[in-house]
N, C-alpha and C positions, 0 to 999 in steps of 0.2 A: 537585481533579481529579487523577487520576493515570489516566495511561494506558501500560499498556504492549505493545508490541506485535511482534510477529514477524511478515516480509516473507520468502516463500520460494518457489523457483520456480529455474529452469536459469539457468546464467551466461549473460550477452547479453538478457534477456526487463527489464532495467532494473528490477530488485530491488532493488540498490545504492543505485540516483538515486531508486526512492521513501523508500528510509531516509533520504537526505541529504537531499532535497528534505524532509522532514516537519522534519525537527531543525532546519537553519535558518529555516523557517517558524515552529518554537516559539520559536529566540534573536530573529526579529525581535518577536514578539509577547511577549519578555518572560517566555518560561516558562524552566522549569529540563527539559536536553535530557540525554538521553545517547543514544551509538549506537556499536552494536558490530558490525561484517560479518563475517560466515563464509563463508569459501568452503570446497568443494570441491579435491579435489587437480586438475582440470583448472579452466579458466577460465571460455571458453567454451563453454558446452555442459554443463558440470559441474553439480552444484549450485550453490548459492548460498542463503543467508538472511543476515536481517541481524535486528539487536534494535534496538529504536525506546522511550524511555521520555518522556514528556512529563508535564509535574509543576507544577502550581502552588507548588508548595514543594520545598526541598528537596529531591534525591535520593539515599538512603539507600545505594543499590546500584544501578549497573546491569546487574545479573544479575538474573534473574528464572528460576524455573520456572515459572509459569502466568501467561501470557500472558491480558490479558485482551482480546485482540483476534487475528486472525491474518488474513493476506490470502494465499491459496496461488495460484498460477501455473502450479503443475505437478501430476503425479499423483504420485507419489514424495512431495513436499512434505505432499499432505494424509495421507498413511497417517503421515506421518513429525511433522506437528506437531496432528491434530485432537486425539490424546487430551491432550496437556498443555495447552490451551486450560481457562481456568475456567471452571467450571458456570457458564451467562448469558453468558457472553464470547459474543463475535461474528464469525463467519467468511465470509468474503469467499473467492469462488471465480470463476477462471477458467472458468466450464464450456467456453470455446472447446476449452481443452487437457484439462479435467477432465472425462471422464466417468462415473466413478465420483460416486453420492452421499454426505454425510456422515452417521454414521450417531449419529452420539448424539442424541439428544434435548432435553437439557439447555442447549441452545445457539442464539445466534440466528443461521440461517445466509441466506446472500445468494447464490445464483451470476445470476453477469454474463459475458456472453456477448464478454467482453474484446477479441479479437481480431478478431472480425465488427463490433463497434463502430467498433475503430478504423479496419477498412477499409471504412466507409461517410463515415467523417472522409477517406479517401483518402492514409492511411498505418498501415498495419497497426503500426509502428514505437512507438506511443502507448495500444497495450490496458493498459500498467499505468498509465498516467497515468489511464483511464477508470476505472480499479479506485482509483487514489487517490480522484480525485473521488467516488467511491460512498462512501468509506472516511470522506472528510470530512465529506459530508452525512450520513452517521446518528451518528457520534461528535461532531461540531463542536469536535472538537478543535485546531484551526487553520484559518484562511479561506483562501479559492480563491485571495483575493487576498497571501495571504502567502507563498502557493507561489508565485504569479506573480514575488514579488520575488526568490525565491528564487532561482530559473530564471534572474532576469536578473544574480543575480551569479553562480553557477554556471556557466551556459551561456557559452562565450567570445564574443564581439562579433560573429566572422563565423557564430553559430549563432541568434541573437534574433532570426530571422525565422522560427521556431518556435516563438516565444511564444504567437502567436497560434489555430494549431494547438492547442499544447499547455492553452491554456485553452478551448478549442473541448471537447476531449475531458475536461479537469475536470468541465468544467459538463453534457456529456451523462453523464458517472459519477454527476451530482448529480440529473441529470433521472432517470435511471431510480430511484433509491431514491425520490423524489419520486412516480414513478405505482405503484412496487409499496405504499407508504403510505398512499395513496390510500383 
């Protein structure tokens, strides 16, 4: 299994914390990680993507040109990473923020309604987290519950009462790819 993947989308929308949250989800289960973040010359608000490489073996490189997955957040994002995505790769979209569709053909595409999810969880705060959890359940490239561990060494002590939120919206990221498979 190799997977590699690029996370993009405006600074602040937790593009970053899905990269990191994925990689040590692979070091706790044992796989071989890499992760690279790019920013933007602003912070917030700016761009952002990050590269995510998860490997049963070996990692040769953590560089990549074609991604064989993508998760975009923003509109900018999808003009900027649909076409290096590989033929069959799989795209994940915010349609909250994205209105534009994508337009290749050759591709497996998802959009998730990101931000209306997470404010039905009653923190708009966690649309990327619903977008992980979609991300996991059609790759199963790491489990809900390894992000969970993750979050509890990431997240500091007076923030773990977000755990349970944030596994809230995993699992409704996991529900929805679950009924559109259906």
């Amino acid at each position: 299994m190799l997977e590699e993947l690029i996370i993009a989308g405006f600074g602040g929308q937790g593009v970053m914390s899905m990269g990191q949250l994925l990689t040590y989800a692979g070091m706790i289960e044992d796989k071989h990680v890499a992760y690279i973040p790019s920013y933007g010359p602003e912070m917030r608000g700016g761009t952002a993507n990050c590269s995510v490489t998860i490997s049963d073996r070996e990692i040769s490189s953590p560089v990549f040109t074609e991604p064989s997955s993508v998760i975009i957040m923003n509109q900018p994002s999808l003009a900027k990473f649909e076409p290096m995505l590989k033929p069959g790769g799989l795209m994940l979209i915010n349609s909250s923020l994205v209105s534009q569709k994508a337009t290749r053909q050759d591709i497996r595409v998802l959009e998730i309604p990101g931000n209306e999810m997470a404010e039905k969880l009653g923190n708009g705060k966690v649309a990327n987290i619903v977008l992980l959890g979609a991300y996991i359940e059609m790759t199963k490239v790491v489990t809900i519950d390894s992000i969970i561990e993750s979050l509890k060494k990431v997240l500091p002590e007076r923030r773990h009462n977000l755990i349970p939120l944030n596994r809230q919206a995993l699992e409704l990221g996991a529900e929805i790819v679950q009924k559109t498979t259906e």
